[in-house]
N, C-alpha and C positions, 0 to 999 in steps of 0.2 A: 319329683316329676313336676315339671311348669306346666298348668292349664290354665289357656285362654278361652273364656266365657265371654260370648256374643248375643246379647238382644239386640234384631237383625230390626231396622229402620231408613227409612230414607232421609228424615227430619232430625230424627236423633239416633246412633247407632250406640247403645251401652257396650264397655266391654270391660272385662276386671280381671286380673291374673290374679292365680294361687300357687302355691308352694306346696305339694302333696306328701307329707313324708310318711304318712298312714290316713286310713278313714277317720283316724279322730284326730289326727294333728296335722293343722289345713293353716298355713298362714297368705294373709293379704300383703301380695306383693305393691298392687296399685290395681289400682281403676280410675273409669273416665269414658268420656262420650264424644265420638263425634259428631259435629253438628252444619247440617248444610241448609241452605237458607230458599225457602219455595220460591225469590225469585230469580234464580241462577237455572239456567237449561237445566235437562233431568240431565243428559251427557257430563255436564260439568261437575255436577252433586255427584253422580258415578265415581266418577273418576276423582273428585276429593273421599271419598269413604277409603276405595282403593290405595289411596297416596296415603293417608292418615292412617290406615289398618298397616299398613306396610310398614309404618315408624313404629309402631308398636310393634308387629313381628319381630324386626330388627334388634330392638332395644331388649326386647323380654326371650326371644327364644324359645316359644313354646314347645313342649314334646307333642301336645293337641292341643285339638279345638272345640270345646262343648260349645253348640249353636242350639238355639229355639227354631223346632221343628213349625213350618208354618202349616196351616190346615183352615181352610175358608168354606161356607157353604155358599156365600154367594160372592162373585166377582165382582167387586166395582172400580172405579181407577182410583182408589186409594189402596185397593189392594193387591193392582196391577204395579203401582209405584215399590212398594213394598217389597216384592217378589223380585223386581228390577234391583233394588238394594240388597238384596239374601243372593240373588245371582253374583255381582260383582265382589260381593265378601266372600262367596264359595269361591269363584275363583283367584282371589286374590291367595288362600288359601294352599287351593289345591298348585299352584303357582313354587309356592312354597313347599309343596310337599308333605306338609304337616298334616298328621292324619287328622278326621275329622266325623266328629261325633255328634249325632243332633237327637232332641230331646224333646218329647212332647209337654207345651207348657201344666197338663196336669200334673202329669209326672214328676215334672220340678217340683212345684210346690208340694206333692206328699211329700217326695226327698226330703223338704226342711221343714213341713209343718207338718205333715201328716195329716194333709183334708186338701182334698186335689180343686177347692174350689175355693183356696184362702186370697185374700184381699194384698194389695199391693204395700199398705203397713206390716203386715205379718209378714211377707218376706224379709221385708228391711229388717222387721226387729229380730228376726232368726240369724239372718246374716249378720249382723249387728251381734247376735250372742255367740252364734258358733264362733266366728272369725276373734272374739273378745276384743271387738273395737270399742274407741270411748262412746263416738258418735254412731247415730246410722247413717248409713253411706245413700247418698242421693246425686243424683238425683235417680229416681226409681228404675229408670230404663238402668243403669251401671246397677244397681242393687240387682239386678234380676239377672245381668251376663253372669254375676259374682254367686247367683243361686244356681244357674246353669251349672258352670265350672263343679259347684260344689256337689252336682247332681250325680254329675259325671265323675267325680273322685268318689262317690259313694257305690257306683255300678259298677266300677274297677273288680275283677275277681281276683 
């Protein structure tokens, strides 16, 4: 089973594919980020996330899609921006067809650390050990699509 893992962004969008052939043998197909730049229209950054996610679909095939579930207590327009990039990735998505799984960021992190309130190195370094890479994989937003993916191969029944 291919899962593509998405840390949803407007500035930077992480995403990493896995190769699921059970809960403990999880291999790193690729990951990577894309990146659209604050002074292009918000329309344009949309529509590059959409174009860029789309080459990845393409290329990798996924069976799903683990996404970081968003959740804010206060609104402000960085997190209006934010929402606007999780919308065009949903439907870039549902577009495809590909089912679609989303995850709350505590929950990630107990999936691979076990302490729903671990730091952005402790994921790297999980991912970095489950996946038995040489390197940790960075930059942190791809580290965390690649915890995602890995959340979601864990919840599998």
């Amino acid at each position: 089973m291919i899962i593509l893992g998405i840390d949803p962004g407007l500035s930077v969008t992480g995403w990493g594919v896995t190769e699921a052939f059970s809960r403990d043998k999880i291999n790193l197909i690729e990951y990577g980020c894309i990146k659209t730049a604050h002074s292009i229209p918000l329309g344009q950054r949309l529509r590059s996330i959409n174009m860029e996610l789309q080459l990845v679909i393409d290329k990798y095939r996924p069976d799903a899609v683990a996404i970081e579930e968003l959740f804010f207590f206060k609104i402000s327009k960085g997190t209006m921006s934010l929402w606007q990039a999780r919308g065009a990735i949903v439907l870039t998505i549902s577009l495809n067809k590909i089912p679609l799984f989303e995850y709350n960021p505590k929950l990630v992190k107990i999936a691979l650390t076990g302490y729903g309130s671990s730091d952005k190195y402790q994921i790297q370094y999980m991912v970095k050990t489950l996946l038995k890479l040489k390197n940790m994989p960075t930059p942190d937003d791809a580290a965390d699509a690649l915890a995602i993916a890995m959340c979601h191969i864990n919840s599998i029944k």
